[in-house]
N, C-alpha and C positions, 0 to 999 in steps of 0.2 A: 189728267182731269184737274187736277188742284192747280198747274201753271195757266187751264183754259178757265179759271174761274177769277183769276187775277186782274186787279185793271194794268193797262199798259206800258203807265208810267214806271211801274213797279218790276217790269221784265226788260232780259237784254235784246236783241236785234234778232237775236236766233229762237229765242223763246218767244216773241212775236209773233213770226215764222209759223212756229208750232203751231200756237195757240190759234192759229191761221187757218193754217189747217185742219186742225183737229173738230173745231166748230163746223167745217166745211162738210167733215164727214161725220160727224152728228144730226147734221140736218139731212143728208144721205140718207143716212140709214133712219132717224122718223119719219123721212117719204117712205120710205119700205113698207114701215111696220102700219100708215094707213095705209098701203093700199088692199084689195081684196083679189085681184088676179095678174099677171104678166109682173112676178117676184125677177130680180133679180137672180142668177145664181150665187152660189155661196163662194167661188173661185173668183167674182167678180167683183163682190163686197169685202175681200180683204185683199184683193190685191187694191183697192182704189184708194180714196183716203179714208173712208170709210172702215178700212182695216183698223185704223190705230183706236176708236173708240170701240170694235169688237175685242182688241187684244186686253182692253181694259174688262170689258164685261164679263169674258169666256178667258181666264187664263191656262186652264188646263183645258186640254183636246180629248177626246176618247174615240180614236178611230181603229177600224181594220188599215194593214197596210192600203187595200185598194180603193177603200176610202180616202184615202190621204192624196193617192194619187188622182183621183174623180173629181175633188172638193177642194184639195188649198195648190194655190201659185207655187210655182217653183222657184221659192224664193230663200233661200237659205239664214235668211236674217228675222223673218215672221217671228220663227219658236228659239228659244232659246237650248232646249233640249228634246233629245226624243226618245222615249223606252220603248222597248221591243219584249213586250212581256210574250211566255210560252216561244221561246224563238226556235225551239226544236219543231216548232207548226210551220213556221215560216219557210218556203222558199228562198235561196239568195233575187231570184228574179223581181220579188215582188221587195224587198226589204229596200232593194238602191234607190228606188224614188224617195219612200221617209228620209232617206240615210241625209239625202241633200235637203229636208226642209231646215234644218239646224244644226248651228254650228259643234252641238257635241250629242253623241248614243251613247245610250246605256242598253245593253243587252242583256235580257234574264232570260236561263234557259237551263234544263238538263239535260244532257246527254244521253241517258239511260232511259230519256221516255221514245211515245213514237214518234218516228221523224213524219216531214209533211206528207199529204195526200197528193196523190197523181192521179188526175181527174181525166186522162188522156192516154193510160197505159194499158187498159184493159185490151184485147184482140178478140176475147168469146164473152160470149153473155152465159155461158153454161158454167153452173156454180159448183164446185168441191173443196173439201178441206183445204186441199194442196195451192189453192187461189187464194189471192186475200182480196178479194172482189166483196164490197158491199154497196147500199143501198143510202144513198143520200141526196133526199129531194129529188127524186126522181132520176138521177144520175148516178151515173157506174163510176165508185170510188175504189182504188185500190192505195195500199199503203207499200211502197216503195222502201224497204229497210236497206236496200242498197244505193240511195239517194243520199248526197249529204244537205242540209238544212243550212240555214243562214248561221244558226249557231257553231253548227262546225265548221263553216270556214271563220269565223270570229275565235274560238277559240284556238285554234292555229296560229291566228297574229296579234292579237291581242294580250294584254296581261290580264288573267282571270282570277278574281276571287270568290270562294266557297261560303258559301250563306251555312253555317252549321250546324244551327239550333234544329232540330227536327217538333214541329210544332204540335200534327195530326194524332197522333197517336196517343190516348189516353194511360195505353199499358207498352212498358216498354219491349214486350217480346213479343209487341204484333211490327215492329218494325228493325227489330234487331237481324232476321234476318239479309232483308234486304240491305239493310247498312253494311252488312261485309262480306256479302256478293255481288253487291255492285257498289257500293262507293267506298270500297276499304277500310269501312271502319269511321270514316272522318266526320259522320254521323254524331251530334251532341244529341242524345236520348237523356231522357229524365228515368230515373231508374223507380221501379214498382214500388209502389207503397204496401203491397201484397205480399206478402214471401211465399211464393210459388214452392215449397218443399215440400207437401205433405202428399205425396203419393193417393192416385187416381186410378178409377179404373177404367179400362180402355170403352169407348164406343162402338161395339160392334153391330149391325144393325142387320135383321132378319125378315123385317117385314118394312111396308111402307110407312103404316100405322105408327110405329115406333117413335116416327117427329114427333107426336100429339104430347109423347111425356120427354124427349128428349131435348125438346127444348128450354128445359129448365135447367141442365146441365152445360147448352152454352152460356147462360146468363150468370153462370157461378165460376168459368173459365175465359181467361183472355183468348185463349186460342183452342179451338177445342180439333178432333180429326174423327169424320165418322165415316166406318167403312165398311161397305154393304159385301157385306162377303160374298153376296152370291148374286149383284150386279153383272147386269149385260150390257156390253156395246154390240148394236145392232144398227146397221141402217144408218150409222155416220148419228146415230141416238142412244142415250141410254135413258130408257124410261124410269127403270126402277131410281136412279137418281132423282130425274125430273117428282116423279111420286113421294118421293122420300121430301124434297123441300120443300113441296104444298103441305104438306103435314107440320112439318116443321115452322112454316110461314104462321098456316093456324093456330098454331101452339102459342107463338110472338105476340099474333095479334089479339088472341082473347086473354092475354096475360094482364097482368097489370103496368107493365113496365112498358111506355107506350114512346121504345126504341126504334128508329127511324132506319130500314131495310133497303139493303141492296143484293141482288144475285146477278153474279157473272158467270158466263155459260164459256166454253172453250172456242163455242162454233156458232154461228148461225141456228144450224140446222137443231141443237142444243137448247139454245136459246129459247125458240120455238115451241118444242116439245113442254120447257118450263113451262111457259105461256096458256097451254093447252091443259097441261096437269093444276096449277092453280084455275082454269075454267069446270074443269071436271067435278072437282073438291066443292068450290063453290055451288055447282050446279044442285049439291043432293045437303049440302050446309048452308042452310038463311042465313043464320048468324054471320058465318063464318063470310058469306057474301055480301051483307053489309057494312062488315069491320074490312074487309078489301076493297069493296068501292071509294071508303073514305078515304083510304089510303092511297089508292093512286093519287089522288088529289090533294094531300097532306098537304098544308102549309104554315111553317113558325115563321114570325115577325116578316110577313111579305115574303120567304123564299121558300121555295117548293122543296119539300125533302120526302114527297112522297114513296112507295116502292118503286125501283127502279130494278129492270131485267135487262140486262144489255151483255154482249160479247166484249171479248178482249180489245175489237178493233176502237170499241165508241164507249168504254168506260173509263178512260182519262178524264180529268179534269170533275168526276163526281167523287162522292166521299159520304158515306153513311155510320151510321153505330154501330151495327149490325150489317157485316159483308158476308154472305154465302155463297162457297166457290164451288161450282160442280166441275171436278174434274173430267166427267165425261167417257173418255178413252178408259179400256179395259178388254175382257176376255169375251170371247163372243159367243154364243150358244154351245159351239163341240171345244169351250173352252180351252180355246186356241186365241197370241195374242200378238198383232202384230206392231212394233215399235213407231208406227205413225202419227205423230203427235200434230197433221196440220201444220196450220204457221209457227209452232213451236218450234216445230223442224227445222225450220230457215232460217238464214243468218239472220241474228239479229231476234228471234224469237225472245232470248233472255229478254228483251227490254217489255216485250208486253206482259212477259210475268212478271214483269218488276211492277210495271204498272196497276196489275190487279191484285199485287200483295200488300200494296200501299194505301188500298181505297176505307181501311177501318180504321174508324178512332178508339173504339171500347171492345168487339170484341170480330175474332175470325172464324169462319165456320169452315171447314174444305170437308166436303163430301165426297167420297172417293170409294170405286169400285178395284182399287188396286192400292197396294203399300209400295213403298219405293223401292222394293227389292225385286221386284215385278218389271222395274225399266232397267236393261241391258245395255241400251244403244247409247252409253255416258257420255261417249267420246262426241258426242252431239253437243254445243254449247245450250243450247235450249232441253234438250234433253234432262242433260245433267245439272241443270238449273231445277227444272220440275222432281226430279229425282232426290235432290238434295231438301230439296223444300216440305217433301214428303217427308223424312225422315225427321226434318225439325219439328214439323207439328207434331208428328208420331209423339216425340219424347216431349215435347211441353205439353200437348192436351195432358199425358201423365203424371205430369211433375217430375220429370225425370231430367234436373237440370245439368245433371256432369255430360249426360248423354246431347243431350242441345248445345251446353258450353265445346265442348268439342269440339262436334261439327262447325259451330262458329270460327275457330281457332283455325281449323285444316280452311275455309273458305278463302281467308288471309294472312297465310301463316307472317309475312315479315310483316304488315300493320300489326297485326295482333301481337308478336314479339316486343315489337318497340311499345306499343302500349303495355303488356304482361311490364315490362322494366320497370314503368313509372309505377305501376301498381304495386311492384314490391319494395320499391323505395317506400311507399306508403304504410302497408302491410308488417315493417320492419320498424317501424316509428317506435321508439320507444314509449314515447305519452302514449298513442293507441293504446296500446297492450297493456299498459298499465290501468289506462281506462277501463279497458274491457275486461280486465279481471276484476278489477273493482265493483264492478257490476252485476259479473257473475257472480261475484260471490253475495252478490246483495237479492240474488234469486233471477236474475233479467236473463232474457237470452239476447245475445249480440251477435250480429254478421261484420265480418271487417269486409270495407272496398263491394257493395254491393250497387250492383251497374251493368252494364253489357255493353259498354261506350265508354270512354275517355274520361267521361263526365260521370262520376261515381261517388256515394253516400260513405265515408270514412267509414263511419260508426251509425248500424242500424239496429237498433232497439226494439223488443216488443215481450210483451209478457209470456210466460208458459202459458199453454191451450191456445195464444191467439195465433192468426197467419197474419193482419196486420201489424205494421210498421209504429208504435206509437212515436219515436223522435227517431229524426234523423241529425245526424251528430259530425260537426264539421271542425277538424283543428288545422292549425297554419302550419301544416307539413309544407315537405322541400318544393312538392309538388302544386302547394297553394300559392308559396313566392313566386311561380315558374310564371302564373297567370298575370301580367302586365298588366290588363284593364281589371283597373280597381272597381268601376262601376258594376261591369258585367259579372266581377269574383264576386263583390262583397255588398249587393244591392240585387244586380238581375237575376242571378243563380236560386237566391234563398227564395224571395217572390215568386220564382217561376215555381219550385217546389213544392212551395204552399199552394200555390192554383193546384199540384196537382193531389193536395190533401197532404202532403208532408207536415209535422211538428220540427222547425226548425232549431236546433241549438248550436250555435257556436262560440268555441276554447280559444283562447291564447296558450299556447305552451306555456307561456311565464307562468299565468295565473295556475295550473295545473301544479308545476312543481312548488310556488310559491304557498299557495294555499287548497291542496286539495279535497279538503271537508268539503271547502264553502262550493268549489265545483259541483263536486257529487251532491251537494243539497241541491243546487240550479238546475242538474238533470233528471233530478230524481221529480223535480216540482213539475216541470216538463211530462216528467214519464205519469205522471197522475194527474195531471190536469189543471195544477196550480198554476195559472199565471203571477208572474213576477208583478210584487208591487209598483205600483208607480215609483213610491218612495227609493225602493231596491236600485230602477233603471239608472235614480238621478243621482242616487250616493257612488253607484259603477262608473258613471260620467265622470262626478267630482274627483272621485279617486285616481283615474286616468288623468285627470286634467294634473292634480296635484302631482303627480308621478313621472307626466312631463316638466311638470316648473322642476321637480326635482333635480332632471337629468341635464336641465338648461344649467341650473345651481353649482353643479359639478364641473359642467365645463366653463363657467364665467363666473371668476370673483363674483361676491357679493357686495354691494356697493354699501350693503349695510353697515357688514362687519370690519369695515376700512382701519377703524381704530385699533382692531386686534392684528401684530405684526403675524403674517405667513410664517415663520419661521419660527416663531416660539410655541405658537400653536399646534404646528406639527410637533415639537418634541415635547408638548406636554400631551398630547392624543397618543403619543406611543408610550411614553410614561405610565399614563393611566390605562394603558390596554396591556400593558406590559407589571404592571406593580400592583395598581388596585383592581384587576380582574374586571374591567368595565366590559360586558357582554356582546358591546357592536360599536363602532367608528360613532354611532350617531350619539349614541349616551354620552361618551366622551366628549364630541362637541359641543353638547350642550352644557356639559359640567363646566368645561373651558369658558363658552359664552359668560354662563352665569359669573363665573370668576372674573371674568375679563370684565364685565360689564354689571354689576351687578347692581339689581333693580331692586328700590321699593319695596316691603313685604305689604302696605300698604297698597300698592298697585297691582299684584302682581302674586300674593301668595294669597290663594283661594282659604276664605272660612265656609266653616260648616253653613248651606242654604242659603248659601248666597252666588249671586249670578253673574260672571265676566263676562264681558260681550268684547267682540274684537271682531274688525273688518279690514279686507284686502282690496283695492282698488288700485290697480297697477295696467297699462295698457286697456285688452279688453275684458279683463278680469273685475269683476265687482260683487264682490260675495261677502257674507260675515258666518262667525263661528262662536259658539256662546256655550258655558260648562257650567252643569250648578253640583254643586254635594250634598248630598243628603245621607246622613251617616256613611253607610258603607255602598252606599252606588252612588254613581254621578250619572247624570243626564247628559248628552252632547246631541247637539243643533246647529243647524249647517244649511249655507242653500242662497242663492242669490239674494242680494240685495233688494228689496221690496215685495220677495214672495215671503210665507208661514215657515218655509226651511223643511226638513225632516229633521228626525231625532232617533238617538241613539243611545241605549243604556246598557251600563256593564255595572254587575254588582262582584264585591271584593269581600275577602275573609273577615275585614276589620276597619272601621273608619278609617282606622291610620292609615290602612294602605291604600283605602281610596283617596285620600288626601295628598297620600306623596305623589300617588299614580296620575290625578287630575293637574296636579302641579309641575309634573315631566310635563303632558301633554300638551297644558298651554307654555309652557317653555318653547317646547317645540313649534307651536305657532307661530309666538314672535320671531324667531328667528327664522322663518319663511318670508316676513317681512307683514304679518300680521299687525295692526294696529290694536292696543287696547283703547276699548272706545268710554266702559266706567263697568265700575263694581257696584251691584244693590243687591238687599235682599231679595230672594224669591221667593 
C-alpha cells in the first residue's frame, strides 16, 4: 500500500509494476463492495489481482480446513503460514489441501484427546453403550479411537515440541492426575496455595436431598468424591445419581457464589435422565427454576459459560469452575455388577477420561455409586484408568495426601524417579534447612519442595491454625541454575504464582550465608504483610550494582591506584594482616591507600555536622554518596544523580567512634573511585 501511494519517479521498474497492479485490484474490489447482487466469489477475488489489496486488509485467516479448500486458490505463495489448531479433530484427508496453501504448518494438537469423527462409519441406527454412535445436526456421528488423525501422522515425521505450562486449572490436584497418567509428568502445574493436609471427612450420601447441604462442602474442596452408597444402575441409568446432582446444582445456584457449571454424564442415555432430574426439581422449586433458566443462558463479557450437560463424546473443548462427573455404572437392583464400562471399554477409552478430568478450573465433583475397589476388570486400559482415578479422588476429597502422592508415583514410576532425584537435590540444600529451621523456630510452619509437577515452591510458609500458604519462598539451588531461560525462571514463574494468589520471595544463597538477619527480617515482612520499602528495593539494587563494580575491581587493576606499586602493596597487606591484626584484606588496603596516597584532613577527614558529598560517574553509572556526623550517628545518603537519594543511619557507643567509623567509610568510597565533590555544614 505505502509503494501504491508513491509518485513514480520515486520507484524502480518493478515497483511500478506493482503499484500497477495493486491499484488495478483496488478498483476491483470497490466495484465489489458497490454492487448489491451477482458478488463475485471469494476464490475469485484473491486469486485475481485483486488478491494483493485483500492480503493487505485480512492478514490473518480463520478457516475450517474445508473452508480453506471451498474459498482460497490453490496457491501456495497467498499465506505465508498455516496452523492447524486442535489437530487431533482433524483428518489427514482434509488437512493436505491447507497443507499446500503455505509455504510452512504449524501443528497444535494432543494426543491423548479424542481423535476425529467418522461421519460415515455407523452400519445401525440402534443406540447402546457398547456404540459410540451420537447425534450431530441431524447426522450419525461415531468417534473412531482406532482412526489415526492428522496429528498422528505429523507426529511420526516431524520434530515436536511440548507446550508445558498447564494453564486451566486453578487448584493443582484437579490436574495432577492426569499429568501422570497420561503425559508423564511433563505437565508444569502451579502448586496450591491451599495445604491440602487437614484431614476430612468422607462424603457419603443416603438420600437425594443431601446435595441441598452438600454443596457447601464442594466449594470448601478442590476435588471433592461423593458416594451414594446405595446407588443403582438400572436401564443403562442411574437415577439416584441423576437426583443427587439436581440437588446439588440447587444448592450452587441459590448459593452466593455465582460459579459457572458443567455436568458430564458417562452415556447418553445418563445424560438424559440428568436433564429430566433438573426438570423434575425445577418443576415443584420456582426459585430454583428461575435461577436455572438464567443459567442456561449465562453469559460474561459476550461468552456463554452457561450450565452445560453433555457426555464424554461432546465435552472437549468446554471448561467450567464447577465440573460434576456422574460416574453412572454401578450395582443393579439384586446388587449384582457387571465390569461394563461403554466406550470406556474400548481402546482408547483412556483418552475420553482424560478429557472430562480436564474440564475444571476451581473445583471437581465425581459422583459415584461405586469406589474403585469395586472395578476388577484393570487389566482394561480405560478400565484401570477409571479405577485409578477413583481411588485419587477418594484420598484428596480427604486430605489424605501420602495416599494420592503414591498412587501418582506408581502411575509413572521412572518420570516420577527422575523427577523425586531433582527434588532431593533440592530438599538436601543446605540454605533450605537452615531456612526452614530458622523459621520454625520463629513459630511458622514450613513445607520443603511443595508441588505435584516439576515446577515446585522450595519453601512454603504459613502460620499455625491456617491451611493457606502465606509466601512461597524460592532460592538459587542446583536445580534453579539447571533452568536456562532466565525469562521464564526469574520473570514468568514468579508472575504466574502471583495470578495464582502466591506471596513471592526470592534468596540468593550468598545473601543467606552473607547476612542472614537481614534475610529473615525480608521474610518475615513478607510473612506479615509488610511490603518492602521503596527506599529498601533501591538500596538492594545499589548494593548489587556496588558488588559487581567490586568483582570487576578484583579482576582489573584499577586505573586509579597506578601510583601505588603491585608489589609493595602486597607485602605491606600481609604485614598488616599478619603484625597489626587488620580484621579483612579491605581494612588493610585502605590503610595502605591512605599511606600511599595520603589525602587532605581538610578534604577528607569528616568534622562533627558537617556534610561530604561525593559522586561516581563512570560509563553508565551516575550516582552520589554523602555522610554527615552528628555526635555519635552519622547519617548516609545515596541514590542517583538528580533523584532525593535514600538514607541511612547507624548510631555508635561514642562520637569518636562514629567519627573514625564515618572516616573508614568515606575512605572506602574514594577508593571505588568516588569523587569528593565539597565539605559544608549541615
Amino acid at each position: 500500500m505505502k509503494i501504491s501511494n508513491l509518485p513514480a519517479s520515486e520507484l524502480t521498474e518493478q515497483q511500478k509494476q506493482l503499484k500497477k497492479s495493486y491499484n488495478k485490484g483496488r478498483r476491483e474490489l470497490e466495484h465489489e463492495f458497490g454492487k448489491s447482487i451477482r458478488y463475485k466469489s471469494i476464490r475469485d477475488m484473491v486469486a485475481n489481482q485483486s488478491g494483493l489489496v485483500i492480503n493487505d486488509l485480512k492478514k490473518v485467516w480463520l478457516m475450517s480446513p474445508l473452508s480453506v479448500s471451498d474459498t482460497l486458490p490453490l496457491d501456495g505463495q497467498e499465506f505465508d503460514v498455516v496452523i492447524f489448531d486442535e489437530a487431533s479433530q482433524i483428518t489427514l484427508e482434509e488437512a493436505i489441501p491447507s497443507i499446500f496453501r503455505a509455504s510452512q504448518s504449524i501443528v497444535v494438537g494432543d494426543q491423548m484427546q479424542l481423535p476425529p469423527t467418522n461421519f460415515f462409519s455407523a452400519k445401525s441406527m440402534d443406540r447402546d453403550d457398547d456404540k459410540l454412535l451420537l447425534q450431530e445436526e441431524g447426522e450419525v456421528v461415531e468417534y473412531d479411537l482406532n482412526s489415526n488423525s492428522f496429528l498422528s501422522h505429523v507426529s511420526n515425521n516431524l520434530v515436536s515440541r511440548r507446550l508445558g505450562w498447564h494453564y486451566r486449572s486453578r487448584s493443582e490436584s484437579l490436574i495432577s492426575f492426569s499429568n501422570w497418567a497420561f503425559y508423564q509428568g511433563s505437565l508444569l502445574t502451579v502448586p496450591d496455595v491451599i495445604a491440602n493436609s487437614d484431614a476430612k471427612s468422607p462424603i457419603t450420601v443416603l438420600d437425594a436431598e443431601d446435595g441441598s447441604k452438600n454443596f457447601e462442602k464442594i466449594l470448601s474442596r478442590a476435588v471433592s468424591f461423593h458416594w451414594l452408597e446405595k446407588g443403582c444402575y438400572d436401564n443403562r441409568r442411574n437415577t439416584d445419581e441423576a437426583d443427587y446432582i439436581a440437588h446439588l446444582v440447587r444448592g450452587l445456584l441459590l448459593s452466593e457464589e455465582q460459579k459457572s457449571i458443567g455436568i458430564v454424564a458417562f452415556s447418553e442415555a445418563q445424560q438424559a435422565e440428568i436433564e429430566r432430574a433438573l426438570d423434575r426439581l425445577a418443576m415443584v422449586d420456582r426459585e430454583f427454576r428461575s435461577k436455572l433458566e438464567e443459567e442456561f443462558e449465562r453469559e460474561e463479557d459476550g461468552e456463554f459459560v452457561g450450565l452445560l450437560v453433555k457426555n464424554l463424546e461432546n465435552i472437549q473443548g468446554d471448561e467450567r469452575d464447577i465440573i460434576i462427573m456422574s460416574i453412572c455404572y454401578g450395582y443393579n437392583r439384586q446388587r449384582k455388577m457387571r465390569m461394563n464400562f461403554g466406550p470406556i471399554n474400548q481402546k482408547g477409552g483412556e483418552k475420553r477420561l482424560n478429557v472430562a478430568f480436564s474440564r475444571s478450573k476451581q473445583h471437581m465433583v465425581v459422583v459415584s455409586s461405586i469406589q474403585y475397589i469395586d472395578i476388577t476388570n484393570d487389566y482394561n486400559e480405560g478400565a484401570n484408568a477409571l479405577k485409578n482415578y477413583l481411588q485419587y479422588v477418594d484420598a484428596v476429597s480427604v486430605g489424605d495426601n501420602e495416599a494420592a502422592s503414591r498412587l501418582l508415583f506408581g502411575l509413572s514410576y521412572a518420570n516420577q524417579t527422575s523427577a523425586s532425584t531433582e527434588q532431593a537435590e533440592t530438599l538436601k540444600n543446605p540454605g533450605l534447612i537452615q531456612i526452614k529451621s530458622a523459621l520454625e523456630q520463629r513459630g511458622w510452619l514450613v513445607n520443603l519442595g511443595v508441588g505435584h509437577s516439576r515446577f515446585k515452591c522450595d519453601l512454603a510458609i504459613r502460620k499455625k491454625g491456617e491451611n493457606k500458604y502465606r509466601v512461597g519462598l524460592f532460592l538459587d539451588t542446583l536445580d534453579h541454575y539447571r533452568r536456562t531461560d532466565i525469562i521464564e525462571r526469574d520473570l514468568l514463574k514468579p508472575k504466574l504464582l502471583e495470578s495464582f494468589g502466591w506471596s513471592i520471595v526470592s534468596i540468593l544463597a550468598k545473601d543467606w550465608y552473607e547476612d542472614p538477619d537481614s534475610v529473615l527480617e525480608r521474610i518475615t515482612d513478607a510473612l506479615e504483610g509488610r511490603a518492602p520499602k521503596e527506599e529498601e528495593k533501591v538500596e538492594r539494587l545499589l548494593v548489587q550494582e556496588e558488588q559487581l563494580e567490586k568483582k570487576v575491581e578484583d579482576i582489573e587493576a584499577d586505573s586509579r591506584n597506578d601510583s601505588i606499586s603491585d608489589t609493595v602493596t602486597d607485602r605491606k597487606i600481609e604485614n598488616n594482616v599478619n603484625e597489626k591484626n587488620v580484621s579483612s584484606f579491605d581494612e588493610a588496603l585502605d590503610h595502605e591507600i591512605a599511606e600511599a596516597q595520603p589525602v587532605s584532613h581538610s578534604d577528607t577527614i569528616i568534622n562533627s555536622s558537617e556534610t561530604s558529598y561525593l559522586e561516581f560517574a563512570q560509563g553508565s553509572s551516575s550516582k552520589f554518596w554523602s555522610i554527615t556526623v552528628t555526635e555519635s550517628t552519622y547519617q548516609v545518603t545515596y541514590g542517583r544523580i538528580g533523584t532525593t537519594g535514600q538514607c541511612k543511619t547507624k548510631t555508635f557507643d561514642s562520637p569518636e567512634i562514629a567519627q573514625i567509623e564515618a572516616e573508614k567509610i568515606l575512605q572506602a568510597k574514594l577508593k571505588k573511585g568516588y569523587l569528593l565533590i565539597r565539605n559544608s555544614e549541615a
